[in-house]
ZAKEKOL-347795 format. One line per field, with one value per residue (C-alpha): x, y, z. Coordinates in Angstrom, 2 decimals, always signed. Example, Ala and Ser with C-alpha at 12.3 -4.5 7.8 and 13.67 -1.06 7.14 Angstrom:
X	(+12.30; +13.67)
Y	(-4.50; -1.06)
Z	(+7.80; +7.14)
This chain:
X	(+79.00; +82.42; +82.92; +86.10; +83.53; +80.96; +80.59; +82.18; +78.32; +74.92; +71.75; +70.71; +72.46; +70.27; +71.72; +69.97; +69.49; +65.49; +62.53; +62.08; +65.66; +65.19; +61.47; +63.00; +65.72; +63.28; +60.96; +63.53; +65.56; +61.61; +61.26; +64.46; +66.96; +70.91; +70.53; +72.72; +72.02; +74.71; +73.73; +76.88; +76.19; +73.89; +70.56; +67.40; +70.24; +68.09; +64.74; +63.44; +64.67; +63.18; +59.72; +56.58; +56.61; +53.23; +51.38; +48.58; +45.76; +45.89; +43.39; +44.77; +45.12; +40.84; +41.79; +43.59; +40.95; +43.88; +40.63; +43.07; +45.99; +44.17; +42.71; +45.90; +47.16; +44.41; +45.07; +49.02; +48.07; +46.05; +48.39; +50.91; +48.92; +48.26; +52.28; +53.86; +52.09; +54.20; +56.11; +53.51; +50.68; +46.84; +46.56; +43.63; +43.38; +41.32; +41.30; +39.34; +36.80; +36.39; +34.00; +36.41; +39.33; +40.17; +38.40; +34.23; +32.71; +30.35; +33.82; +35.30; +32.74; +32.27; +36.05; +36.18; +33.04; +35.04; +37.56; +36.14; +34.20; +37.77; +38.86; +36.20; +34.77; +33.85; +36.63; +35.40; +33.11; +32.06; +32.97; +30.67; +32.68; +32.03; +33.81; +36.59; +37.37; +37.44; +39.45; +42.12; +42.17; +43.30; +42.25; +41.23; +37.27; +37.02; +34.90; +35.02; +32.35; +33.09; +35.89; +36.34; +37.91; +39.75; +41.81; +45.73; +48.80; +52.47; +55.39; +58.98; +60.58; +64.22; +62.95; +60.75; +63.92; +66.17; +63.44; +63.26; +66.98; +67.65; +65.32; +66.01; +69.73; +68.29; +66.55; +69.81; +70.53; +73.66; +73.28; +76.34; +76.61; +78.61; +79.59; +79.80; +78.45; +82.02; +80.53; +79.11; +80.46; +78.20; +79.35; +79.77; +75.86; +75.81; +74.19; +75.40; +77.69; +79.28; +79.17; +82.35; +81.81; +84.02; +84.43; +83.87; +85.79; +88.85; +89.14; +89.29; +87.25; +86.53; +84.03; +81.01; +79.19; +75.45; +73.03; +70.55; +71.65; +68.27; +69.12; +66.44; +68.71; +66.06; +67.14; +70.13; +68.62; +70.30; +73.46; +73.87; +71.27; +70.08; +66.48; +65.45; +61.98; +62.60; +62.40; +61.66; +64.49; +64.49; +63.79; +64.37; +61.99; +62.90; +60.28; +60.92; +60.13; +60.20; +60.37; +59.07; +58.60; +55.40; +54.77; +54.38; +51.57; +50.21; +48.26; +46.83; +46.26; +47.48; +46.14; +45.82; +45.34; +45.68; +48.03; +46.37; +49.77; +49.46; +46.51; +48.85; +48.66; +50.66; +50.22; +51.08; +51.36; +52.49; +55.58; +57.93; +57.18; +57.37; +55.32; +56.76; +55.05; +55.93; +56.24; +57.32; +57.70; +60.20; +63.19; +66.34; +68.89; +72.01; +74.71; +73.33; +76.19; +75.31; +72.71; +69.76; +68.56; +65.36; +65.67; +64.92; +61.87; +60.83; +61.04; +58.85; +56.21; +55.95; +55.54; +52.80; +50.85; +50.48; +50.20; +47.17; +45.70; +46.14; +46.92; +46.41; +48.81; +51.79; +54.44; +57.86; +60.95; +62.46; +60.51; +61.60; +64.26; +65.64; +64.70; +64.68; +64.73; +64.28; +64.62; +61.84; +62.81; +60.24; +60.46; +59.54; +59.23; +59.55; +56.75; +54.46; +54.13; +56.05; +53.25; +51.87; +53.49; +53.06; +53.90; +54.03; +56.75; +58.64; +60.58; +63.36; +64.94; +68.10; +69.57; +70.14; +70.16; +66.65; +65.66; +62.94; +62.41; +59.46; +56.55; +55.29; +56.31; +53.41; +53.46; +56.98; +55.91; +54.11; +57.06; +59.30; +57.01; +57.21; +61.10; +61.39; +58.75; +61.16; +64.17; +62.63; +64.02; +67.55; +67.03; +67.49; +64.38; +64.44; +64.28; +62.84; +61.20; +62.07; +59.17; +59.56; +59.77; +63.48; +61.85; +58.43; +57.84; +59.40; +57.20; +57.46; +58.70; +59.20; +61.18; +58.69; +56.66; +59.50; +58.57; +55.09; +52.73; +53.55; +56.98; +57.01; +54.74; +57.44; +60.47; +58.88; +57.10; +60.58; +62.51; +60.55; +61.85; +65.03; +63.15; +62.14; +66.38; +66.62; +63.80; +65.88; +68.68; +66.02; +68.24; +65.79; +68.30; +68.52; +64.73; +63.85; +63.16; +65.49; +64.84; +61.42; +61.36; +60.00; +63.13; +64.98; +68.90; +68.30; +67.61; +71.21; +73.23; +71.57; +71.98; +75.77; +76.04; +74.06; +73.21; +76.00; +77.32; +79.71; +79.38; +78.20; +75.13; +74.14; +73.33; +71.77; +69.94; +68.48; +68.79; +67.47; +66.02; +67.44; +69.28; +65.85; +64.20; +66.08; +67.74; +71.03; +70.90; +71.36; +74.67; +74.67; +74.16; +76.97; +79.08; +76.90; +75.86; +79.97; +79.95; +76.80; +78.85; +81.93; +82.17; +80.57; +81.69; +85.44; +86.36; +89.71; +89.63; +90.63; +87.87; +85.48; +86.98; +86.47; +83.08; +81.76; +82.92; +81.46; +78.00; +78.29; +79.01; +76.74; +73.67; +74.46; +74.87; +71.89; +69.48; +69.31; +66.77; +67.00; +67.13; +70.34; +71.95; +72.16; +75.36)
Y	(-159.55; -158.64; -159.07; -161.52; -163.67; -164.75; -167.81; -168.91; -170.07; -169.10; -170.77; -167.10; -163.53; -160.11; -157.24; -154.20; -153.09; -150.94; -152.44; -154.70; -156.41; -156.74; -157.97; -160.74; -161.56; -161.97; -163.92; -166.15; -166.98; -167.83; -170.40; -171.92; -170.76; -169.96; -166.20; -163.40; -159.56; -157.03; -153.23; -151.05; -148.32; -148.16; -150.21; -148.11; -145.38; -145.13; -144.77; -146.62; -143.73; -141.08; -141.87; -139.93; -142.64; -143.63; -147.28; -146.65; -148.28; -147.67; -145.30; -143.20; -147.00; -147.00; -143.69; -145.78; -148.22; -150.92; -152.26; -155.60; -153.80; -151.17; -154.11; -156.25; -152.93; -152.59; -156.04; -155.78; -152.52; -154.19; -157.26; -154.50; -152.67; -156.19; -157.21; -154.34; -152.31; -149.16; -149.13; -149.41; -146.90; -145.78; -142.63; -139.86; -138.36; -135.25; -134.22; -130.53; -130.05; -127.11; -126.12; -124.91; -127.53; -131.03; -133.92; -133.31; -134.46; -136.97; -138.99; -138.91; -140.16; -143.32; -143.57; -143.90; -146.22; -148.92; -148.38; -149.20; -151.75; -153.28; -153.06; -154.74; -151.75; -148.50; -146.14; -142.68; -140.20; -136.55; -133.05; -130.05; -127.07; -125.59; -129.08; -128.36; -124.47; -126.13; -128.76; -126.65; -123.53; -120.98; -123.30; -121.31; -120.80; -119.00; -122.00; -124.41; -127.27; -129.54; -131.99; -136.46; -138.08; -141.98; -143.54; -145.18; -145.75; -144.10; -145.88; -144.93; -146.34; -146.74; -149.02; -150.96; -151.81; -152.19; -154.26; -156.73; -156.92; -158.08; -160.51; -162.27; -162.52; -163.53; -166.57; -167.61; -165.07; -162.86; -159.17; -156.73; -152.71; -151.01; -154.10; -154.01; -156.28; -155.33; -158.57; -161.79; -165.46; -167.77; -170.97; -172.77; -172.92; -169.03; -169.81; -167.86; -169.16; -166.68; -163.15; -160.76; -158.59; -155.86; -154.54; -150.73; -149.83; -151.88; -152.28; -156.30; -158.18; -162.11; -164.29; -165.94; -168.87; -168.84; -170.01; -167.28; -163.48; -161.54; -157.40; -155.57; -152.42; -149.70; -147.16; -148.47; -152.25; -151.79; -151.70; -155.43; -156.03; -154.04; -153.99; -156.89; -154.62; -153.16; -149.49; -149.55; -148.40; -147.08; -143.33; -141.92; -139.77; -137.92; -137.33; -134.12; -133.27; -130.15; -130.75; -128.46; -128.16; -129.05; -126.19; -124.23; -126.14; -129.20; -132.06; -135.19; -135.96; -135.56; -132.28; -134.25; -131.79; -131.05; -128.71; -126.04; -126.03; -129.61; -131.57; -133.45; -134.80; -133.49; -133.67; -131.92; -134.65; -135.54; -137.77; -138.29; -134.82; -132.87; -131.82; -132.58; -131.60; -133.19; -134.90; -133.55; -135.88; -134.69; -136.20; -136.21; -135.78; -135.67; -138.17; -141.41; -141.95; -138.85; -138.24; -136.53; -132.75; -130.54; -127.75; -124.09; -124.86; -128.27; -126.14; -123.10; -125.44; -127.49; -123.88; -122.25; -125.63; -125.20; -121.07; -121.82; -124.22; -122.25; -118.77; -117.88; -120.25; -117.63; -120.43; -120.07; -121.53; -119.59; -121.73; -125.15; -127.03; -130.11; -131.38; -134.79; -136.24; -139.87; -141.25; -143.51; -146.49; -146.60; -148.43; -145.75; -145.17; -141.73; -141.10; -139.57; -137.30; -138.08; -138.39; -140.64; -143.67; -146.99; -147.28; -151.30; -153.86; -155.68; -159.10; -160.22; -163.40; -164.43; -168.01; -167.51; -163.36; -162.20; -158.33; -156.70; -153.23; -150.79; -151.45; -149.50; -149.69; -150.94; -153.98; -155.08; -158.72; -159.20; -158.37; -160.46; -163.54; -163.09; -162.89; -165.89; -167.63; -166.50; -167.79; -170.85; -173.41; -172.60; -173.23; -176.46; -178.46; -179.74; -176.47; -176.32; -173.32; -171.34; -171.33; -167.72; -168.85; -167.02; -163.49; -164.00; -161.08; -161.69; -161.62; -158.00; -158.44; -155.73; -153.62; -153.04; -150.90; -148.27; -146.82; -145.82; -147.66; -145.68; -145.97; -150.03; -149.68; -147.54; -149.99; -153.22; -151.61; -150.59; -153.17; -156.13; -158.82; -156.08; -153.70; -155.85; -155.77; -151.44; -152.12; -154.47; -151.90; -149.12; -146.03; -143.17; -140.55; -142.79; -143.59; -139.30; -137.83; -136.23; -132.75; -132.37; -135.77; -139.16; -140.55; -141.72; -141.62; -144.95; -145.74; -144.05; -146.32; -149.50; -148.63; -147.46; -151.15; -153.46; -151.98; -151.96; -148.21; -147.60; -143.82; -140.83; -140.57; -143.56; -143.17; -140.08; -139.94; -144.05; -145.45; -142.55; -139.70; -137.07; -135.32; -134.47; -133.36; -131.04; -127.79; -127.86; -131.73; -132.21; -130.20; -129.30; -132.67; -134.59; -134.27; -136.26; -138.52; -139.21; -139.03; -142.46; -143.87; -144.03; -147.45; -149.43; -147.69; -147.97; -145.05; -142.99; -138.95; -138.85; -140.70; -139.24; -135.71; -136.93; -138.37; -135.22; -133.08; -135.55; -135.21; -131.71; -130.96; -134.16; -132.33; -128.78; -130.08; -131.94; -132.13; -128.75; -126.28; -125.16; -121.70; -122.28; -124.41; -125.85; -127.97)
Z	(+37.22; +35.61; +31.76; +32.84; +34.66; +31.29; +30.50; +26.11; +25.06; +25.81; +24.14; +23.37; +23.27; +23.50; +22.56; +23.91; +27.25; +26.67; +27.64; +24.29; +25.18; +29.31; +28.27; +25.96; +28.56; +31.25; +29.68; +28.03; +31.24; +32.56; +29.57; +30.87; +28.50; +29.25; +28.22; +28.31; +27.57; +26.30; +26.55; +24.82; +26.92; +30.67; +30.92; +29.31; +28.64; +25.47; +24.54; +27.58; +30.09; +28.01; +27.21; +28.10; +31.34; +30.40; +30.04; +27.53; +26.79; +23.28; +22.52; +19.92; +17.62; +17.68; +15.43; +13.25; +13.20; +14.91; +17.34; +18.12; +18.68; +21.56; +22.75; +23.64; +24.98; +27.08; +28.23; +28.84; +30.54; +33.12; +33.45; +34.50; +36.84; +39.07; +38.49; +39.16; +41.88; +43.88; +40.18; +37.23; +38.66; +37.46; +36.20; +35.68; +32.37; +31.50; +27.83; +27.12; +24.57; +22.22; +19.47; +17.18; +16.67; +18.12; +18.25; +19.07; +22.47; +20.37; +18.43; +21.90; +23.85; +21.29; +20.99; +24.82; +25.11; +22.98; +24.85; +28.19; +26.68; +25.85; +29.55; +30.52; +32.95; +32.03; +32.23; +31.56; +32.14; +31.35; +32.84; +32.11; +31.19; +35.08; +36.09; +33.92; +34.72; +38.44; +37.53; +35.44; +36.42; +34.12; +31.48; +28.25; +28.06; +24.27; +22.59; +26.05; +25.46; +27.91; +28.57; +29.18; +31.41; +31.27; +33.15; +32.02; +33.91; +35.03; +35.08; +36.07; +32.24; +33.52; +37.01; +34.72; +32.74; +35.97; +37.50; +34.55; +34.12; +37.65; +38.21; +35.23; +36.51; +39.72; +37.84; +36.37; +33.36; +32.87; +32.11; +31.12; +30.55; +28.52; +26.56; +22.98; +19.94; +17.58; +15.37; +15.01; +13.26; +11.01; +10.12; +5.96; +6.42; +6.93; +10.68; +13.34; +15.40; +17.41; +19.05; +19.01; +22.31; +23.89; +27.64; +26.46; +30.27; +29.93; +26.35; +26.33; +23.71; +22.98; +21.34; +22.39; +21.26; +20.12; +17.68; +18.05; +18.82; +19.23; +18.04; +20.35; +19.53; +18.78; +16.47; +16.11; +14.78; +11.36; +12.51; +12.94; +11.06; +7.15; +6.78; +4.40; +3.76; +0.32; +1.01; +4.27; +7.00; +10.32; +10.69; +14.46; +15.60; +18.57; +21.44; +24.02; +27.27; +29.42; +33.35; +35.45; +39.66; +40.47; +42.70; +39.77; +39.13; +40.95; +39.38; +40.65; +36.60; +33.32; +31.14; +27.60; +25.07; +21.22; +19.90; +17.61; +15.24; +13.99; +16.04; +17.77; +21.40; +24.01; +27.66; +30.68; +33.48; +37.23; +37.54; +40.92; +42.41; +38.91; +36.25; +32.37; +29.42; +26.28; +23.61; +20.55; +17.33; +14.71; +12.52; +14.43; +11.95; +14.90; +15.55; +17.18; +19.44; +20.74; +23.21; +22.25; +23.40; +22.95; +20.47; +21.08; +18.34; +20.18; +23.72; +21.80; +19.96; +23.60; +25.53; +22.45; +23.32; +26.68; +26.58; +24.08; +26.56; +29.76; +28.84; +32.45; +33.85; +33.16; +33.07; +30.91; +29.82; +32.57; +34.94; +33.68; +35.46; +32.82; +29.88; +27.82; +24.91; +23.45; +20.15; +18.36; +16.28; +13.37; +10.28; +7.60; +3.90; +5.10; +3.04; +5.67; +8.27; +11.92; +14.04; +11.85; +11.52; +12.53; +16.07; +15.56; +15.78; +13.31; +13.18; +11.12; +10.81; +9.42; +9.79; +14.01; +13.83; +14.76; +15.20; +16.92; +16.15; +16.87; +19.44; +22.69; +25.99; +27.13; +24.68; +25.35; +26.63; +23.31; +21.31; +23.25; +22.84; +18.94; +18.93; +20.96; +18.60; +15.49; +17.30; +18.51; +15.91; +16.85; +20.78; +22.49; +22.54; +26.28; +28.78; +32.72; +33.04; +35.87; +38.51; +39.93; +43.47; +43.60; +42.49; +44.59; +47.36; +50.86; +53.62; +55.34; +58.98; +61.92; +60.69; +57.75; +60.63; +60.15; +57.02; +55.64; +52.82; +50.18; +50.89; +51.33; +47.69; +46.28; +47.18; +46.44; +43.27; +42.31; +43.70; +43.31; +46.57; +46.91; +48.12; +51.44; +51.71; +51.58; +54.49; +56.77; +56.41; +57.91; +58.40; +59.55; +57.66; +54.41; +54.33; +53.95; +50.61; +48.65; +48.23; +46.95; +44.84; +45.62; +45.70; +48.99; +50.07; +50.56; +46.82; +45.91; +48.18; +47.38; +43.77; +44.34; +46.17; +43.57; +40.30; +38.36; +38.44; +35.64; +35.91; +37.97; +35.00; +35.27; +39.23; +39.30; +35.60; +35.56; +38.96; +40.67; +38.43; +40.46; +37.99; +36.05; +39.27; +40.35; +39.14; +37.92; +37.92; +41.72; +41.71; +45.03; +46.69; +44.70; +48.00; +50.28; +47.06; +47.55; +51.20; +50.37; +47.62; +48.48; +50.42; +47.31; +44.51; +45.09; +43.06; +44.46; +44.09; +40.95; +39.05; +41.84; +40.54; +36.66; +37.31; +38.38; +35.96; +33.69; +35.12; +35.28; +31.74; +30.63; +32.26; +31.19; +27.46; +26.74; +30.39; +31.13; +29.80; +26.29; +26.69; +28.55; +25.81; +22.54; +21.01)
């Protein structure tokens, strides 16, 4: 949809484009609602791109002594798992036991026992420390008890997003990139009224009616919105990953381990043909309308981690081919530690304004039922829900016998009832992987065709995940990425020319590895 083409008043606005704001969108065009989402730069350019592109189950809240709050993970994880197969996967987890630091065998095997006993099934088990030297080779053995197992789930963050976002607009909502919130109207009563947006490509701005504007902004929620908690503001945390082939060193599982510097978790984990290891959890102090990089001292405390872990693994920073970094919104005193503060979302209302801050990825749809609850008494009273029959899978037909399971899991995991459309357009060139990934050339046109590509970034870094996969960002296949492109995209030489440069120096200042650069 163009930004000429929105309607002058919605019953609801979200502003956001992450998980929490598609997961309020969707659900809110279900309920029946005239909704329409704003993102001020790409969908899940944020946060909800960068993530450790896992669905947990919690565990680390039983720690905490949060039993409810692992056990409605728990339960959104498994709602996931049966919704969004091919796109929200299960996941082995093996966690190493030693004598001398880290949690002992005993605390984890009761932690894990509640845990299961959450889930319903039992959903770990024990390794002997002959197991684990099999099962992680070149795993240190100095003070090697034994090691647990438990099972989670993957997801790809951006797709999730994408997924969300799309079917909602198929179901009737409106959804706009790189759109702008500049300000919002309230009326004598101080109730909102109306939403000041701008086109951030052309420049042109206008106002929008609404009664209830829902700021599902992240790290930037106090922007529209101060925090009415007396000494309690958002502090971003930034989270970093290293990405690394995965011939350096398959997995069918993610390594979770402790760090000896500080006892936090980090994990070394399979995702789309790579291996990341991450995440880090530290202050970032940089410019928010900047994107976010790994330090030199994120990339050395990641890489001392590991080398503790598996000092036979022989792996460097000259091995790793891109790295990431998100940005956690937390609401803070700033009184404690990083790593350990609440992880749990807040709600704010103001006469129409609401704001949703904080949360998990895996408890999105939770958070977006409580900010439709706090916005509820400024909605219209009479709704139809939408019944989902637009969004429901299509039947697969022939053509379907061109291309393998997994790949008809991938597409419709990904893709939701698109997918069975990439399918119908079988192109035996188009439907092979690119490069070593998991990704397909059919992907890149389909997104170049339907998703809303504003830039060359947001093709190759969200829609496809290319440009972490593969060294230098995929530089040497942004001719036949044209060559794909060029019929839907519309762009002449010029901005083809100026996209690419773009990308090129986007990557190389805050994707590539550290060692190679630092703003």
């Amino acid at each position: 949809m163009k930004f000429s083409d929105i309607n002058k008043e919605y019953d609801m606005i979200v502003v956001g484009g992450g998980i929490n704001g598609a997961g309020i969108f969707f659900e809110a065009v279900k309920k029946g609602y005239h909704v329409l989402l704003l993102e001020a730069k790409d969908f899940a350019w944020g946060t909800s791109s960068r993530s450790s592109k896992m669905v947990h189950g919690g565990l680390r809240y039983l720690k905490q002594g949060k039993f409810l709050l692992t056990k409605a993970a728990v339960k959104e994880r498994e709602r996931l798992l049966k919704q969004y197969p091919g796109l929200v996967n299960p996941l082995q987890f093996i966690m190493p036991v030693f004598d001398d630091y880290g949690p002992s065998r005993s605390s984890m095997k009761i932690g894990l026992s509640i845990y299961s006993f959450m889930a319903g099934e039992k959903q770990h088990k024990s390794y002997t420390k002959t197991e684990v030297m099999e099962k992680i080779p070149g795993i240190r053995k100095e003070n090697l008890v034994s090691a647990v197992g438990f099972k989670d789930a993957q997801v790809d963050d951006a797709r999730l997003v994408l997924r969300l976002i799309y079917e909602g607009c198929l179901l009737g909502g409106t959804a706009l990139n790189y759109t702008k919130v500049t300000g919002i109207e309230r009326d004598r009563k101080g109730h909102l009224a109306a939403v000041n947006v701008m086109d951030e490509t052309s420049g042109a701005s206008f106002e929008i009616k609404t009664k209830v504007l829902i700021n599902a902004t992240g790290a930037f929620a106090e922007t529209l919105h101060p925090s009415p908690m007396k000494g309690f503001h958002i502090r971003p945390l930034r989270g970093s990953h290293l990405i690394f082939p995965k011939s350096i060193f398959p997995l069918d599982r993610v390594i979770s381990f402790i760090h000896p510097q500080d006892l936090r978790p980090v994990f070394l984990f399979p995702w789309e043909g790579s291996v990341l290891l991450g995440t880090t959890d530290v202050d970032h102090d940089h410019d928010m309308e900047m994107e976010p990089f790994v330090t030199m001292k994120e990339a050395h405390y990641l890489m001392d981690g590991l080398n503790y872990i598996l000092p036979n693994l022989d792996l460097s920073l000259n091995d790793c081919i891109s790295s990431i970094a998100g940005v956690r919104p937390v609401l803070s005193k700033k009184k404690m530690a990083a790593s350990r503060e609440s992880r749990e979302h807040v709600v704010w209302k103001e006469k129409g304004l609401i704001t949703v801050t904080g949360g998990k990825l895996t408890t999105f749809r939770m958070l977006a039922n409580d900010a439709l609850k706090a916005a509820k008494s400024h909605l219209p009273k009479q709704t139809v829900p939408n019944s989902g029959q637009k969004i429901k899978d299509q039947p697969c037909d022939e053509t379907c016998k061109n291309v393998s399971k997994n790949v008809r899991e991938r597409l419709s995991g990904r893709y939701g009832s698109f997918g069975y459309q990439m399918i119908r357009q079988y192109d035996e060139q188009l439907f092979s992987p690119i490069e070593n990934t998991k990704s397909l050339w059919a992907e890149i046109r389909y997104a170049a065709e339907h998703e809303n590509i504003c830039h060359l970034s947001d093709l190759l870094l969200r829609r496809v995940r290319i440009g972490l996969l593969l060294p230098e960002g995929g530089k040497k296949l942004l001719d036949r990425v044209e060559t794909l492109c060029k019929p839907y995209l519309l762009w002449d030489n010029k901005k083809w020319n100026m996209e690419r440069k773009a990308y090129i120096k986007l990557w190389e200042t805050y994707y590539s590895p550290p060692k190679k650069r630092e703003p």
